[in-house]
LOLO-570355 format. One record per residue (C-alpha): residue number from 1; x, y, z. Coordinates in Angstrom, 2 decimals. Example, Ala and Ser with C-alpha at 12.3 -4.5 7.8 and 13.67 -1.06 7.14 Angstrom:
// residues 2
{nr 1, xx 12.30, yy -4.50, zz 7.80}
{nr 2, xx 13.67, yy -1.06, zz 7.14}
//
This chain:
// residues 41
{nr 1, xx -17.77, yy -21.77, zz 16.94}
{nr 2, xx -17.23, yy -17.76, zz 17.15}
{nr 3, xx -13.45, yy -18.49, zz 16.57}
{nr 4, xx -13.32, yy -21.15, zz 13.97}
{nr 5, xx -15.71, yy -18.75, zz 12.14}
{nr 6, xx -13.63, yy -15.67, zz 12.59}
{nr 7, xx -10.27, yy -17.52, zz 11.68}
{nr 8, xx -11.46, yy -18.88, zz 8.44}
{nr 9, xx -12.69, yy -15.20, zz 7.44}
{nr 10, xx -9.09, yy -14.43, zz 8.17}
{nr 11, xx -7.74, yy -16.59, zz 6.34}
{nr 12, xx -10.15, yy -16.18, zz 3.06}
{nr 13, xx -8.54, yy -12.05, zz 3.51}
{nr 14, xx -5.45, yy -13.42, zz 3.68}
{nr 15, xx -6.28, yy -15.71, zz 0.45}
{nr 16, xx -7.82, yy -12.85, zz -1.34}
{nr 17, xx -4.72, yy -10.30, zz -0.96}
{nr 18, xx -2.00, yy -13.37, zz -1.90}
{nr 19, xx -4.11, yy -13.43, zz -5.28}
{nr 20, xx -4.20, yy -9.89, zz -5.71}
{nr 21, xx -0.52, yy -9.69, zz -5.14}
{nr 22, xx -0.37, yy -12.83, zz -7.37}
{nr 23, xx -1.87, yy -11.35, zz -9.97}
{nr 24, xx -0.25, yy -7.51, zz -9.58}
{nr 25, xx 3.15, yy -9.36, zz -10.10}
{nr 26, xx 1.54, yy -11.15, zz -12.65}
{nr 27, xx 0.75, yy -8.41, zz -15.00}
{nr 28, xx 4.35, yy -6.93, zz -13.94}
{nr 29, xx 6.29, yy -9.53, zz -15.15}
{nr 30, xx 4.06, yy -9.99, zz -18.58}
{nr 31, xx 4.76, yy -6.35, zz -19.21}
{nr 32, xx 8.46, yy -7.00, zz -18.98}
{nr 33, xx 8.28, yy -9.71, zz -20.88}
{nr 34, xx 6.41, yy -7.52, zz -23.73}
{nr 35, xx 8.62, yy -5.32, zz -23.76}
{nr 36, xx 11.81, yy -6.96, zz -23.78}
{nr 37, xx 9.90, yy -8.86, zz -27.24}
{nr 38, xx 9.68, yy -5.53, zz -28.57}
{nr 39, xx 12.83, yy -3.97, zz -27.82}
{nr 40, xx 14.28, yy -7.81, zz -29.31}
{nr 41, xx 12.87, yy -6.85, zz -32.75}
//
């Protein structure tokens, strides 16, 4: 029980920094995106 319990709170910190790296990249490539719109004008 100990080990299920300690994997799945692994696995949720594991989850949690994919979607912060997710969403750092995210933001990245929106910025690039914005900016290559403004430099288009």
């Amino acid at each position: 029980m100990n080990f299920k319990k300690s994997t799945l709170l692994i696995l949720n910190k594991r989850e949690r920094e994919l979607d912060f790296i997710k969403g750092v990249y995210k933001r990245r490539f929106q910025a690039e995106i914005e900016s290559y719109k403004s430099s288009e004008d």
